[in-house]
N, C-alpha and C positions, 0 to 999 in steps of 0.2 A: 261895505263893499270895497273904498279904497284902503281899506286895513288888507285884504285880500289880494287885492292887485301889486302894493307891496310887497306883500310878503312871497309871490310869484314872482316878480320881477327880484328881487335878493336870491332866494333859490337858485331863480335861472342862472344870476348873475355865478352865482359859488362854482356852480356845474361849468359853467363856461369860462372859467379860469383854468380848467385841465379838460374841457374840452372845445376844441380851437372851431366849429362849427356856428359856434355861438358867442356874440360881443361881450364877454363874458365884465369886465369893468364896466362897456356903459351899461348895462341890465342893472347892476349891482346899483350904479351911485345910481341910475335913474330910481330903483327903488327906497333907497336912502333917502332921497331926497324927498320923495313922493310921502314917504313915513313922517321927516320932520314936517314936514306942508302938512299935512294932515291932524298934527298937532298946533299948528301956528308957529313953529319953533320956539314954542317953550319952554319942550324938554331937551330938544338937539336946537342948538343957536346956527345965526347963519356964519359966523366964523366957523365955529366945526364943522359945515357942511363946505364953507368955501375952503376949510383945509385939505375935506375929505375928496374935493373936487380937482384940487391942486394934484395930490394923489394919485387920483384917477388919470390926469394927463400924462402924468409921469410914466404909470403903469402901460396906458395903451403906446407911449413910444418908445419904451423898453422893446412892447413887443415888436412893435413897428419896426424898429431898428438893429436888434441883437444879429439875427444870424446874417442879414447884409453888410455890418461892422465885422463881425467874426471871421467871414468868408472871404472881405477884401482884403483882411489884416493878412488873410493864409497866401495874397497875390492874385488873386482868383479875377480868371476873366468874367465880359460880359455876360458870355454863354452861362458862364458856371451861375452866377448870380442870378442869370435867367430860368437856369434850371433847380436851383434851390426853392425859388417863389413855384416855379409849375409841381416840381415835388413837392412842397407840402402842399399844395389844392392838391393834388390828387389821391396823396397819404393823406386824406382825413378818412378818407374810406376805411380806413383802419383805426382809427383812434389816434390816442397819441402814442404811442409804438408805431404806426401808419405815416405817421408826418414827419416822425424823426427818421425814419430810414427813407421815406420820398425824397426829403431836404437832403440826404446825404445823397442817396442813387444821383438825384437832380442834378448835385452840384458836380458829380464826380463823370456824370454824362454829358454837362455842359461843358468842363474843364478838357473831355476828349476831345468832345465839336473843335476846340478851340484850336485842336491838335497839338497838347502840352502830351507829359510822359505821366504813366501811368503811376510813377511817385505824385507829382503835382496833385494830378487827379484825386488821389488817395488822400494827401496834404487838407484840399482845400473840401472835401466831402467832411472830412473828420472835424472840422474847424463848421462848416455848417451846422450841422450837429450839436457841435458842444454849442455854438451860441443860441440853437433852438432850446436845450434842454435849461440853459443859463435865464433866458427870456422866461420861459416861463415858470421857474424856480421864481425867479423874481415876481413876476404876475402874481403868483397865486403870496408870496408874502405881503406883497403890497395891497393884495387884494383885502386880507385876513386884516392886515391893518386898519384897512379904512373899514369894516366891518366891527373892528374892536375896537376904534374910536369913536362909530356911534353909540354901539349896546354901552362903552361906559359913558358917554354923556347924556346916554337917555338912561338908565339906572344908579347913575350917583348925583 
């Protein structure tokens, strides 16, 4: 039964690497980890899990951080940063094509509020964006990592 719960909790975690609804790193390493426990870490040790875990912190503040780095680098006011975070909660309703155009709409309706020019706007929208799509390019690699660092320590 916990071979089951693992292997659920990895699934969810993979899914939830490209889709942003779902914690998609902690599902994963919660299932990693739940897999090696369930062996005693005989097969996967606790250093490769404390690596895989390392990992894992890495990956959720990647995502934490990319498009509110990206979008300040572009100059981007309060507004706009405010509206980046409300765009993508409401672009999940669409997927991730859904959160990359909310993140951009957001930012580029926050940067108006701010009453900057419709360049700025445009500037600091396109830079939200690219640090959403950046963020989680990176996620789903590091995700795959920590993923392929267990299967080969528990198969070789």
């Amino acid at each position: 039964m916990l071979w089951l719960l693992a292997l659920l909790l990895v699934i969810a975690g993979v899914i939830g690497l490209v889709f942003p609804a779902l914690p998609g790193i902690p599902l994963l390493y919660g299932g990693l980890l739940l897999a090696a426990w369930i062996d005693d870490f005989s097969l996967v040790g606790g250093w490769t899990i404390a690596v895989i875990g390392v990992i894992a912190v890495i990956a959720w503040l990647v995502d934490l951080v990319a498009s509110v780095v990206t979008t300040q680098r572009a100059g981007a006011s309060k507004q706009a940063l405010y509206g980046t975070m409300i765009g993508g909660v409401v672009g999940i309703v669409g997927g991730v094509p859904g959160i990359i155009l909310g993140t951009v709409v957001g930012a580029m309706l926050g940067e108006l509020m701010a009453r900057r020019g419709a360049g700025q706007a445009t500037r600091v929208g396109i830079a939200a964006g690219l640090g959403f799509v950046l963020a989680l390019a990176a996620k789903v690699l590091l995700g795959l990592l920590m993923l392929g660092m267990f299967v080969y320590a528990y198969f070789v």
